[in-house]
VOMIBA-555546 format. One record per atom (N, C-alpha, C): residue number from 1; x, z, y; atom name. Coordinates in steps of 0.001 Angstrom, whole numbers. Layout:
% VOMIBA-555546
   seq        xx        zz        yy   atom
   NUM         X         Z         Y     CA
...
This chain:
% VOMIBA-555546
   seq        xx        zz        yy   atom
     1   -131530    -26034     89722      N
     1   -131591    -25044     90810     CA
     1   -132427    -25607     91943      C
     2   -133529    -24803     91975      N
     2   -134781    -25541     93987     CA
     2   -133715    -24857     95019      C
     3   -134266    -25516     95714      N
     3   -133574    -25725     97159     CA
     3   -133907    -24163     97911      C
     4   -134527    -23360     97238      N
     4   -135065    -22087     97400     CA
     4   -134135    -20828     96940      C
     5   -132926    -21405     95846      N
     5   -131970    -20403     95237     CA
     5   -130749    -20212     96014      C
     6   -130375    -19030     95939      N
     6   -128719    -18994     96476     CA
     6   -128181    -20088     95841      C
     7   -126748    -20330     96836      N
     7   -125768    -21681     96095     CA
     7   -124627    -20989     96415      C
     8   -124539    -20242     95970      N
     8   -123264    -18803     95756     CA
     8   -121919    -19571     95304      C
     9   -120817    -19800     96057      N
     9   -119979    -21069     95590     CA
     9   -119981    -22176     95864      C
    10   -120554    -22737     97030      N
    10   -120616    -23885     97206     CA
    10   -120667    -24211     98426      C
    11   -120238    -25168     99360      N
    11   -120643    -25422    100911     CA
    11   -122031    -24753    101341      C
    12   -121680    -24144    102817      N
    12   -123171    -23781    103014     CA
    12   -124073    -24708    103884      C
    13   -125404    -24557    103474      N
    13   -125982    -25614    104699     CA
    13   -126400    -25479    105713      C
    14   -127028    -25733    106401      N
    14   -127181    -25763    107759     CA
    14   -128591    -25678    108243      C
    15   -128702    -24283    108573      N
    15   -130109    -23860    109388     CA
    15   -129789    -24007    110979      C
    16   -130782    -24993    111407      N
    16   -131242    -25080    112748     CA
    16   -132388    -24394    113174      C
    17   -132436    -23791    114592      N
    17   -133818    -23013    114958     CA
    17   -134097    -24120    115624      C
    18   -135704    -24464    115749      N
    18   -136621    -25452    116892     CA
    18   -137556    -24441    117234      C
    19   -137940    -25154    118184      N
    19   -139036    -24706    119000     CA
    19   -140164    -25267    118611      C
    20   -140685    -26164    117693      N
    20   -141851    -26767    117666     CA
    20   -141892    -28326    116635      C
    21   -142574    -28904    116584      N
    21   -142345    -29868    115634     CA
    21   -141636    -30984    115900      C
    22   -141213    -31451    117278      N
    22   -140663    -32473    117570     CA
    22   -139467    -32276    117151      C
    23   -138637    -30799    117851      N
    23   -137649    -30798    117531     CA
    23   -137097    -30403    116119      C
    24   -138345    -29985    115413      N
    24   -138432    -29518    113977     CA
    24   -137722    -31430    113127      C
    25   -138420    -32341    113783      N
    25   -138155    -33057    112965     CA
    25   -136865    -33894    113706      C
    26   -136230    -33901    114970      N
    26   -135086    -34037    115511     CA
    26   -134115    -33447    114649      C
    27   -134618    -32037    114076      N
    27   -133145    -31385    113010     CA
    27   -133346    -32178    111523      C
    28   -134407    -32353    111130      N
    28   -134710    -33207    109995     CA
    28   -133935    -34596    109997      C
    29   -134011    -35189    110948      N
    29   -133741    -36706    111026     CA
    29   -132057    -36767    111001      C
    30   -131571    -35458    111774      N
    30   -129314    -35056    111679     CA
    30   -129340    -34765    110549      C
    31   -130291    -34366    109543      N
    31   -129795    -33759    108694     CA
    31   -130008    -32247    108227      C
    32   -130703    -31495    109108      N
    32   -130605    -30010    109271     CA
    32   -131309    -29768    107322      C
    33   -130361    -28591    106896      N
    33   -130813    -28193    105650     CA
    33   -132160    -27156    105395      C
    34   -132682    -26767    106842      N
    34   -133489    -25455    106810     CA
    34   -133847    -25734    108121      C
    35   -135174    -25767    108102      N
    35   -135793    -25941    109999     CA
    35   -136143    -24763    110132      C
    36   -136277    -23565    111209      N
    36   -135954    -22506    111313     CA
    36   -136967    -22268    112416      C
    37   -138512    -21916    112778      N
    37   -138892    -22072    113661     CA
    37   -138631    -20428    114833      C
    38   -138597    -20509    116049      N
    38   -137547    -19818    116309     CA
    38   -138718    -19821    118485      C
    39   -138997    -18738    119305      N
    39   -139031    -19250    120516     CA
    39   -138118    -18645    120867      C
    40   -136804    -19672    121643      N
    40   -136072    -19017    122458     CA
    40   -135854    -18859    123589      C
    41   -136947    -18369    124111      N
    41   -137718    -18111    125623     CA
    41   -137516    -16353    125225      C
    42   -137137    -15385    123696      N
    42   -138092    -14621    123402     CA
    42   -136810    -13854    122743      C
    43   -135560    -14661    122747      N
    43   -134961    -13774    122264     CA
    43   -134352    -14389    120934      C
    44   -133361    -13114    120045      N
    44   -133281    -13184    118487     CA
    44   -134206    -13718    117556      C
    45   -135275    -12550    117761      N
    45   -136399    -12686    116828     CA
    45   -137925    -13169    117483      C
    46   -137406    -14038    118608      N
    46   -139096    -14575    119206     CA
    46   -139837    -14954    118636      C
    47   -141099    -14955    118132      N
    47   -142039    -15825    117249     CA
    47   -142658    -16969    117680      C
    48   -142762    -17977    117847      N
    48   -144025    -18928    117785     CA
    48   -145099    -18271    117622      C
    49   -146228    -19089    118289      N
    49   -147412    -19409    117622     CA
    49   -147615    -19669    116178      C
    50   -148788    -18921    115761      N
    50   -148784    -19519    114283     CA
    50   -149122    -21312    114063      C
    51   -149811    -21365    115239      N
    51   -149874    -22835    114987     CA
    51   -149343    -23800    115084      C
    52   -148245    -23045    115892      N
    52   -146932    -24454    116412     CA
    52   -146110    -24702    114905      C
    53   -146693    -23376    114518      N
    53   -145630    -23401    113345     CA
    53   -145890    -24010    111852      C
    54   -147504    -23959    111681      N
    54   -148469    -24903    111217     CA
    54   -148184    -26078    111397      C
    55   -148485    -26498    112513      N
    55   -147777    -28090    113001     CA
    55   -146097    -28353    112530      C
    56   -145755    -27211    112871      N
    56   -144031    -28182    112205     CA
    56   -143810    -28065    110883      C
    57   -144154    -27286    110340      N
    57   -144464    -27240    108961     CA
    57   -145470    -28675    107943      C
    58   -145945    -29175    108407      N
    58   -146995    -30367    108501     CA
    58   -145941    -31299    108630      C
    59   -145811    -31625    109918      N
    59   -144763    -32400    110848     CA
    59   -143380    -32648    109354      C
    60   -142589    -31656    108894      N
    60   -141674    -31193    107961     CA
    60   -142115    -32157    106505      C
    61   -143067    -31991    106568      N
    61   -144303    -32223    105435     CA
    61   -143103    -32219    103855      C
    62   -142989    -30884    103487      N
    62   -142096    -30325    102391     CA
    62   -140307    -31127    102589      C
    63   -140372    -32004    103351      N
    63   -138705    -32761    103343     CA
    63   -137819    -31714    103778      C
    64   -137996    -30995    104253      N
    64   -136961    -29664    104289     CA
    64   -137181    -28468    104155      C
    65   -136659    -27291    103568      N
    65   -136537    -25843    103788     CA
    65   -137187    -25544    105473      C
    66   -138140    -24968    105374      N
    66   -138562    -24214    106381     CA
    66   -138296    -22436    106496      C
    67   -138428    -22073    107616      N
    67   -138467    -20660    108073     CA
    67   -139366    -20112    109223      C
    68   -139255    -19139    109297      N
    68   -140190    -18624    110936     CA
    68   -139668    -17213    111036      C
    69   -139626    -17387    112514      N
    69   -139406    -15577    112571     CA
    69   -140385    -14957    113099      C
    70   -141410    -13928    112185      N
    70   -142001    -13143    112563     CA
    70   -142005    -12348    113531      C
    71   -140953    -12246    114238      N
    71   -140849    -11034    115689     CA
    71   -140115     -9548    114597      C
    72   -140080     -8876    115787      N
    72   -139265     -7569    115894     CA
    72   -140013     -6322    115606      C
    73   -141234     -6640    115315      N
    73   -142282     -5404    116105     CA
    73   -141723     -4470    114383      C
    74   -142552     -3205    113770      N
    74   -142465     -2162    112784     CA
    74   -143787     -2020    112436      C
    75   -143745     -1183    111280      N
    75   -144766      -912    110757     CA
    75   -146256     -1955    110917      C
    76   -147560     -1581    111055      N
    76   -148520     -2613    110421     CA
    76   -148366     -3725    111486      C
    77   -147564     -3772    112816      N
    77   -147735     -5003    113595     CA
    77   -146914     -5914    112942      C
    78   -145849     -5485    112300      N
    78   -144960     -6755    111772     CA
    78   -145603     -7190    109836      C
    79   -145795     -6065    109371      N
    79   -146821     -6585    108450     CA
    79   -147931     -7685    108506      C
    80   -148675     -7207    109774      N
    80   -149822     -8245    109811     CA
    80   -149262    -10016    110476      C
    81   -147742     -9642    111093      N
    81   -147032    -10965    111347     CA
    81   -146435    -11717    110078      C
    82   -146177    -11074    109147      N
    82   -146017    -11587    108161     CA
    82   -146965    -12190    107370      C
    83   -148132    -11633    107311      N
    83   -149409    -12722    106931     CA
    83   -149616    -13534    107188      C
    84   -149821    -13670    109139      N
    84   -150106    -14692    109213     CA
    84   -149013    -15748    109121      C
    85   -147623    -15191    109249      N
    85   -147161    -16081    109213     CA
    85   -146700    -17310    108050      C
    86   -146858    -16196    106714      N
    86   -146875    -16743    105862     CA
    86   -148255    -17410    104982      C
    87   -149521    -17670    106400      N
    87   -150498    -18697    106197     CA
    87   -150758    -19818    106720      C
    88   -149132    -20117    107402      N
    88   -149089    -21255    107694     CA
    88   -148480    -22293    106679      C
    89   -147834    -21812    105361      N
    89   -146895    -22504    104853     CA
    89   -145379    -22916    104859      C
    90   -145043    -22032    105883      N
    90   -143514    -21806    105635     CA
    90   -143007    -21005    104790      C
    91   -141825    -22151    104126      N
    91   -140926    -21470    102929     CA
    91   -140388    -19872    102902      C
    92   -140088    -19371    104316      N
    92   -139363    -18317    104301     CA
    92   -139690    -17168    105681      C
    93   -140065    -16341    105453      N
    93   -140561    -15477    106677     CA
    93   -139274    -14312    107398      C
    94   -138701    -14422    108490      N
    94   -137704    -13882    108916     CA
    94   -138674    -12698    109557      C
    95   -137704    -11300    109616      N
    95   -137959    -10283    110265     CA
    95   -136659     -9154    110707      C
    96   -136658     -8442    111145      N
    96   -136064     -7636    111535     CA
    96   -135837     -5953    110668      C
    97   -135101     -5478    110130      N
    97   -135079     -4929    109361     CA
    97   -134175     -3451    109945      C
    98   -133469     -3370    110698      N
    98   -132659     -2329    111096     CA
    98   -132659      -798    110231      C
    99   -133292       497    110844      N
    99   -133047      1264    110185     CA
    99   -134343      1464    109569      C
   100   -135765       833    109224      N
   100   -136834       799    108488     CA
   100   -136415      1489    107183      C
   101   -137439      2300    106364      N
   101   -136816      3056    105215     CA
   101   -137372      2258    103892      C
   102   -137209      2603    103292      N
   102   -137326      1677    101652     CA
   102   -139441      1815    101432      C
   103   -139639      2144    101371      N
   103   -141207      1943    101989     CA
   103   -141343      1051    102913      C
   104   -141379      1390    103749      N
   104   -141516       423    104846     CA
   104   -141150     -1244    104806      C
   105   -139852     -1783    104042      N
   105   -139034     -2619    103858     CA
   105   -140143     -3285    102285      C
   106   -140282     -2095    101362      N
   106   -141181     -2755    100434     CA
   106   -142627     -3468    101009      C
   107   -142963     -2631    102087      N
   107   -144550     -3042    102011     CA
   107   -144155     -4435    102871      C
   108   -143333     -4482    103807      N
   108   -142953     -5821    104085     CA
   108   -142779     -6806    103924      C
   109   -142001     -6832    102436      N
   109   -141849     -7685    101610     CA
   109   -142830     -8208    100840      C
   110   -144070     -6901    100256      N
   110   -145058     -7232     99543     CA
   110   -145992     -8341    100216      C
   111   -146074     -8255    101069      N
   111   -147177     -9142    102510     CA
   111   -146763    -10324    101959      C
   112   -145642    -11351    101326      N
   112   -144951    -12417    101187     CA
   112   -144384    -12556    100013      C
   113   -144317    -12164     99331      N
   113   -143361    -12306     97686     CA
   113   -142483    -13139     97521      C
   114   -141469    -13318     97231      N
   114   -140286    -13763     97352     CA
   114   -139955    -15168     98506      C
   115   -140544    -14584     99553      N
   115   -140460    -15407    100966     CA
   115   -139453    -14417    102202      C
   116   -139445    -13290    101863      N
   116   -139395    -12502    103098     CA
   116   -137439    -12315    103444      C
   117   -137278    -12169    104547      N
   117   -135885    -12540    104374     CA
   117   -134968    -11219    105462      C
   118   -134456    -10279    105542      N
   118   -134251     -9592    106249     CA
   118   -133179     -9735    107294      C
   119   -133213     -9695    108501      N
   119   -132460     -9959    109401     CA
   119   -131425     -8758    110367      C
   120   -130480     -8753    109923      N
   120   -129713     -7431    110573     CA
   120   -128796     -7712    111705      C
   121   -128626     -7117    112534      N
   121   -127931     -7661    113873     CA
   121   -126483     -6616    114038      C
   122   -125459     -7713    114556      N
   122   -124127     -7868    114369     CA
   122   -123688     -6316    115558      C
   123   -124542     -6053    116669      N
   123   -124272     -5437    117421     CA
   123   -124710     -4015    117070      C
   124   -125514     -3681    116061      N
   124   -125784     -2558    115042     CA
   124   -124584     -2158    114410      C
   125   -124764     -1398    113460      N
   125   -123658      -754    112533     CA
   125   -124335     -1378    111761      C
   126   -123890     -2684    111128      N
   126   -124235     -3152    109616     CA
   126   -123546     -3468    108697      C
   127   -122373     -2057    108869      N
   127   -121504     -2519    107874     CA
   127   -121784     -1515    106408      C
   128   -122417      -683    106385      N
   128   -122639      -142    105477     CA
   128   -123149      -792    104400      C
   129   -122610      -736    103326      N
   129   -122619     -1702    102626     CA
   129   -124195     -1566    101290      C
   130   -124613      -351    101428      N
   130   -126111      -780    100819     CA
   130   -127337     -1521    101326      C
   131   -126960     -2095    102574      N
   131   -127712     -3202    103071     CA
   131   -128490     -4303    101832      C
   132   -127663     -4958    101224      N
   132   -128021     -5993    100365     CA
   132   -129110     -5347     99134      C
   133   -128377     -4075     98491      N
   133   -129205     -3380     97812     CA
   133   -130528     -3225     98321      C
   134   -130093     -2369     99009      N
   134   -131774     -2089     99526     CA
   134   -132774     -3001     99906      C
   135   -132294     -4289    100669      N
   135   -133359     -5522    100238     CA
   135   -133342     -6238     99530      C
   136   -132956     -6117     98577      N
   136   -133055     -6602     97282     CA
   136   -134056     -5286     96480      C
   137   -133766     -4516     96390      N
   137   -134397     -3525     95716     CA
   137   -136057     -2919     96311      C
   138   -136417     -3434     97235      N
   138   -137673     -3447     98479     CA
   138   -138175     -5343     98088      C
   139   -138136     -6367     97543      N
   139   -138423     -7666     97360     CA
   139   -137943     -8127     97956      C
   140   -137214     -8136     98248      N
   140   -136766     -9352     99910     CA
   140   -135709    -10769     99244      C
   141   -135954    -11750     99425      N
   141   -135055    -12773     99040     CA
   141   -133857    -13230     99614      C
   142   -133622    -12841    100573      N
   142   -132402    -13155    101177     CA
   142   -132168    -12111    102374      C
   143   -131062    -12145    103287      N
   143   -130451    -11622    104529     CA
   143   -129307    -12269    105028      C
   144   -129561    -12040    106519      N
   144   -128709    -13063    107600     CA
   144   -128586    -11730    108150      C
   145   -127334    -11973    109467      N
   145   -126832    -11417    109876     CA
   145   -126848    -12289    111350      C
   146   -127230    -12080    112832      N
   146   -127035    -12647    113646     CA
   146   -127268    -11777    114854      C
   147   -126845    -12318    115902      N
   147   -126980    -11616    117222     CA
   147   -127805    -11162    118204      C
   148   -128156     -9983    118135      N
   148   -129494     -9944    119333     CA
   148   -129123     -9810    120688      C
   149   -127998    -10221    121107      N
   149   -127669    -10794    122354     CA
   149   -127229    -12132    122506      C
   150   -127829    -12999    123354      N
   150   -127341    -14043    123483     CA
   150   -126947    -15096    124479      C
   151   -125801    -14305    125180      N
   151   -125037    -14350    126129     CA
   151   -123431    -15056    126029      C
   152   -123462    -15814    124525      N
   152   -122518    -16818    124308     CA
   152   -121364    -15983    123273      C
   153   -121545    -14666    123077      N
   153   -121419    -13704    122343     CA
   153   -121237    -14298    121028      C
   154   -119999    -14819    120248      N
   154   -120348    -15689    118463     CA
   154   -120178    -14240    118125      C
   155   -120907    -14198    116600      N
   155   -121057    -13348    115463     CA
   155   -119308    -12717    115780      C
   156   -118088    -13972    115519      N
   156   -117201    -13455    114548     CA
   156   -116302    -12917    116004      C
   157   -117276    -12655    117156      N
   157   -116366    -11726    118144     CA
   157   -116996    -10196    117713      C
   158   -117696    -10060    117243      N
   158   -118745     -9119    116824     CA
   158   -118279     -8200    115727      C
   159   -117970     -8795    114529      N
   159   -117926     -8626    113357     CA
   159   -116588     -8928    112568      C
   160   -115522     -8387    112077      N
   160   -114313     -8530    111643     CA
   160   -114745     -9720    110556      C
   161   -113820    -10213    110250      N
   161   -113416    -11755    108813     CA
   161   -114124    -10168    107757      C
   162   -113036     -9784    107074      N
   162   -113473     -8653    105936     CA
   162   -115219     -8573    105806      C
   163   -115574     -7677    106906      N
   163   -116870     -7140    107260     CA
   163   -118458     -8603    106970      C
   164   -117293     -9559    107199      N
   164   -118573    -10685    107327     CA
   164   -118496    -11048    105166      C
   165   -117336    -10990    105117      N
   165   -117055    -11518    103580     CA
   165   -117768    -10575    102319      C
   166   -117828     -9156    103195      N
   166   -118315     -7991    102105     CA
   166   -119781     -8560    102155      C
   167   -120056     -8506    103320      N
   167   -121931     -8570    103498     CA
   167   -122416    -10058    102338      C
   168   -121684    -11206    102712      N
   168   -122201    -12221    101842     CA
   168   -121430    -11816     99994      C
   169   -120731    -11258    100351      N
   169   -120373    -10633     98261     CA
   169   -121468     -9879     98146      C
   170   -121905     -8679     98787      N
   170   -123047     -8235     98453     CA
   170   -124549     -8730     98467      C
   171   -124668     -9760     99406      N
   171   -125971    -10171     99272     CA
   171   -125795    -11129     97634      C
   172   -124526    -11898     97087      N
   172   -124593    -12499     95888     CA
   172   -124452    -11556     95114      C
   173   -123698    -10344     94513      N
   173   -124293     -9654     93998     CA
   173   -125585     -8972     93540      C
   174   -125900     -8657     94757      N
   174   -127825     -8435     94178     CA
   174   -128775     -9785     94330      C
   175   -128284    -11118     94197      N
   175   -129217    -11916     94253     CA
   175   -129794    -12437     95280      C
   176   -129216    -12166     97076      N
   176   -130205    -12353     98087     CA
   176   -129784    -13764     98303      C
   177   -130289    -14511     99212      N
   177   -129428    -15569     99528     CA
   177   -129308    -15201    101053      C
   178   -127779    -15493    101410      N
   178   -127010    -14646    102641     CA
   178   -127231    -15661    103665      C
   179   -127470    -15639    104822      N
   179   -126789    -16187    106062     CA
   179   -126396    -15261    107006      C
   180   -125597    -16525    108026      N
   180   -124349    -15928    108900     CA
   180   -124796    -16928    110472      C
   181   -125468    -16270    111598      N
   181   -125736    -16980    113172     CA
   181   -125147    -16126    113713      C
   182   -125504    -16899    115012      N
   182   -125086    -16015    116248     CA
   182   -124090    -16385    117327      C
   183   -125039    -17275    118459      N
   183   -124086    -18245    119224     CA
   183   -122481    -18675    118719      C
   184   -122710    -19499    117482      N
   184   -122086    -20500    116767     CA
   184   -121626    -21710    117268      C
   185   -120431    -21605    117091      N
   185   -120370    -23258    117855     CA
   185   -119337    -24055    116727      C
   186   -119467    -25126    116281      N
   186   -118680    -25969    115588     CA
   186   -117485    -25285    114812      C
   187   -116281    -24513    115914      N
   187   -115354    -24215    115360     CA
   187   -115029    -23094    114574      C
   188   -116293    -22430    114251      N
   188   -116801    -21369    113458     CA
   188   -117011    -21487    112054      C
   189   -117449    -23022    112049      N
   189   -117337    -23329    110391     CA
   189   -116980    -23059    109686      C
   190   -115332    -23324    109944      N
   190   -114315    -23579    108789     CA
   190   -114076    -21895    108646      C
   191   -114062    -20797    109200      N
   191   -114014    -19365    108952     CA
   191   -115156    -19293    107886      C
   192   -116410    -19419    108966      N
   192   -117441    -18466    107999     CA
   192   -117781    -19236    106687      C
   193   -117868    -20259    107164      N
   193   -117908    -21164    105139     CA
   193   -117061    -20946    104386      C
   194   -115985    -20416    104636      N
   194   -115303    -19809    103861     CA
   194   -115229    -18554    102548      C
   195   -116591    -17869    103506      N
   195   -117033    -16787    103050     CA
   195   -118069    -16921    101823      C
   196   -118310    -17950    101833      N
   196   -119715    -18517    101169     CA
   196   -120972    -18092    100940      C
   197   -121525    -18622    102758      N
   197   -123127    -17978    102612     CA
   197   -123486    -18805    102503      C
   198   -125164    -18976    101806      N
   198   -125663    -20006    101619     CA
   198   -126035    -20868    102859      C
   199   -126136    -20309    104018      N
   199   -126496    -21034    105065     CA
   199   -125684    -20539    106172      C
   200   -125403    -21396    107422      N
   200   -125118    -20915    108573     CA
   200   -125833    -21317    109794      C
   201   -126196    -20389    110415      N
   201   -127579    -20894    111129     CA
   201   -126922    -21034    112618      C
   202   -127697    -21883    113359      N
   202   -127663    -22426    114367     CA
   202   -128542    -22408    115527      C
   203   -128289    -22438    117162      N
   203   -129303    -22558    117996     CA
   203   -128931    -23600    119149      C
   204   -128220    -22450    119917      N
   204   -127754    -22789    121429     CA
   204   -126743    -24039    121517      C
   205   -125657    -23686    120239      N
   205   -124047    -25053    120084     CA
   205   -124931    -26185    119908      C
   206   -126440    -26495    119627      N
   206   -126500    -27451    119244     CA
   206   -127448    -28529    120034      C
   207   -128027    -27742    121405      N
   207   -129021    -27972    122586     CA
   207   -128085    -28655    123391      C
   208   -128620    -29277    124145      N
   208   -127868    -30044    125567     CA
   208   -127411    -29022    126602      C
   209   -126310    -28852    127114      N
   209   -125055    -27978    128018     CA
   209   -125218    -26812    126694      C
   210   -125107    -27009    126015      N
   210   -124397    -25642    124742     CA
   210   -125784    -24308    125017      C
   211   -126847    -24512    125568      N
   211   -128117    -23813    126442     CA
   211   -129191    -23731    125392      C
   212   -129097    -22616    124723      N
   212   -130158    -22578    123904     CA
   212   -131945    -23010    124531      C
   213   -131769    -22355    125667      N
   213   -133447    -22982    126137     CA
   213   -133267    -24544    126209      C
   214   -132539    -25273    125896      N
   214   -132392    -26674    126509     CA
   214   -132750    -27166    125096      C
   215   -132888    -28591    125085      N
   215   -133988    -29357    123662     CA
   215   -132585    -29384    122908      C
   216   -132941    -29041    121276      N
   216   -132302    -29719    120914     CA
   216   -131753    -31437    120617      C
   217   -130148    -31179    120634      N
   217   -129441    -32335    120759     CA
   217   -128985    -32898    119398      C
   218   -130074    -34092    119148      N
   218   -129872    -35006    118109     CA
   218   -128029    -35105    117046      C
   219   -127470    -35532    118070      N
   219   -125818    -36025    117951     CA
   219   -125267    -34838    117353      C
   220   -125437    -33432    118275      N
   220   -125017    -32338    117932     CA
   220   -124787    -31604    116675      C
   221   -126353    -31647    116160      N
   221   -126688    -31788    114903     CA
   221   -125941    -32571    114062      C
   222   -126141    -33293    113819      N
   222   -125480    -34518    112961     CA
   222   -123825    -33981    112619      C
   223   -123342    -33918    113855      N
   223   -121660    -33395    113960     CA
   223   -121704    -32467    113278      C
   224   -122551    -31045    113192      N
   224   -122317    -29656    112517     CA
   224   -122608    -30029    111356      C
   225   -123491    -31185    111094      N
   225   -124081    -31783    109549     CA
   225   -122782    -31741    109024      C
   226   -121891    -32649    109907      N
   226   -120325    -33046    109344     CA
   226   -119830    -32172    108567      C
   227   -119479    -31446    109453      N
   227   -118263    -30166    109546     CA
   227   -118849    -29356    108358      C
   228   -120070    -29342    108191      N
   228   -120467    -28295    107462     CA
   228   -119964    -29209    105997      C
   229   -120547    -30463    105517      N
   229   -119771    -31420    104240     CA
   229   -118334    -31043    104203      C
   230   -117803    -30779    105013      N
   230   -116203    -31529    105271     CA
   230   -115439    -30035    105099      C
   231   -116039    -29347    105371      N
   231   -115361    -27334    104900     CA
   231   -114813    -27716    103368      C
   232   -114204    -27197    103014      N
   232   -113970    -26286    101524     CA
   232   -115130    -25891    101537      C
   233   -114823    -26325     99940      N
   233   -115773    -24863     99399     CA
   233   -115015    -23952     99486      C
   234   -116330    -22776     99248      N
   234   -115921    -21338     99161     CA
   234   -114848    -21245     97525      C
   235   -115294    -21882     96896      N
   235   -114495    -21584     95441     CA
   235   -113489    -22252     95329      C
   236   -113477    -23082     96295      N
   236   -111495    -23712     96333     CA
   236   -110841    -23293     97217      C
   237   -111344    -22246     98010      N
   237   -110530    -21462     99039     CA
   237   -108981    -20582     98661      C
């Protein structure tokens, strides 16, 4: 199994967002399972530069799972973000997916072939449960679930236990590989790994004063590295 497949059943790992390559390789050096390039000057879905992202990708030089988030924008502006973004060489292209229709979601996906990853937000109605289908059935390789407010707001004030457990059964059902963010902090673990997504992503819990604009914090990292080993698995739950 590459480091590219769901691990449906098993501890999840640990996506960190950076800002750039230093801190790209600050999450590398704790441990981070997925460097996540991310501006959070910009929001949920801020983008980088393509070149910062070039550089951390380089910087990365294949030792970890990479990502990027393309931005928020629809139709051909987020298409043409997906090009470029996926000509920098990152593993996985994040976007925003909300109520876009099955066209739209395909041609998205097509821009990237089994890179593209759909991102649905906790403060939406995303409980309807053909979510997973439909990006799966449009190309898409995976879906996360995280917050487009970020005002200290965690996912699981957002989103019922049940509601979070259906979304990752359905993304393993059709094959996506699932994650679960959204001003996360440590003691969130042991819930949502429970659920068994392949990843649980990270920003702000892991910067200096808990401050997502603030650098990420080396130590911080490392600790969620912990916690994240030290969960149950999902299949001995």
């Amino acid at each position: 199994m590459s480091d590219l497949e769901p691990i449906s059943s098993t501890r999840p790992r640990l996506l960190v967002s950076v800002r750039g390559p230093d801190e790209a390789l600050t999450a590398h050096r704790a441990g981070a399972d997925l460097i996540d390039a991310k501006d959070p000057e910009r929001g949920a879905l801020g983008a980088l530069p393509a070149e910062t992202v070039r550089g951390l990708v380089a910087r990365i030089g294949g030792r970890a799972v990479t990502s990027a988030v393309a931005g928020d924008g629809t139709g051909t502006e987020i298409a043409a973000a997906i090009t470029t973004m996926a000509a920098t060489g990152v593993d996985f292209i994040k976007i925003a997916v909300g109520a876009a229709d099955g066209t739209a979601l395909a041609e998205a996906a097509a821009r990237a072939p089994g890179r593209v990853i759909g991102v649905l937000f906790a403060e939406d109605d995303v409980t309807e449960g053909s979510f997973p289908a439909r990006l799966a059935a449009a190309g898409f390789v995976g879906a996360m679930i995280d917050t487009r407010g970020k005002s200290g707001i965690a996912l699981p004030s957002l989103m019922s236990a049940p509601q979070l457990a259906a979304f990752v059964a359905g993304c393993r059902t059709h094959g996506l590989m699932s994650g679960l963010a959204g001003s996360l902090g440590l003691a969130d673990i042991p819930v949502l790994a429970s659920f068994g997504p392949d990843y649980l992503g990270f920003r702000g819990g892991l910067c200096r004063d808990g401050d997502r604009r603030q650098a990420l914090d080396g130590a911080r990292v490392s600790r969620a590295v912990e916690a994240m080993r030290t969960c149950p698995r999902a299949d001995a739950a």
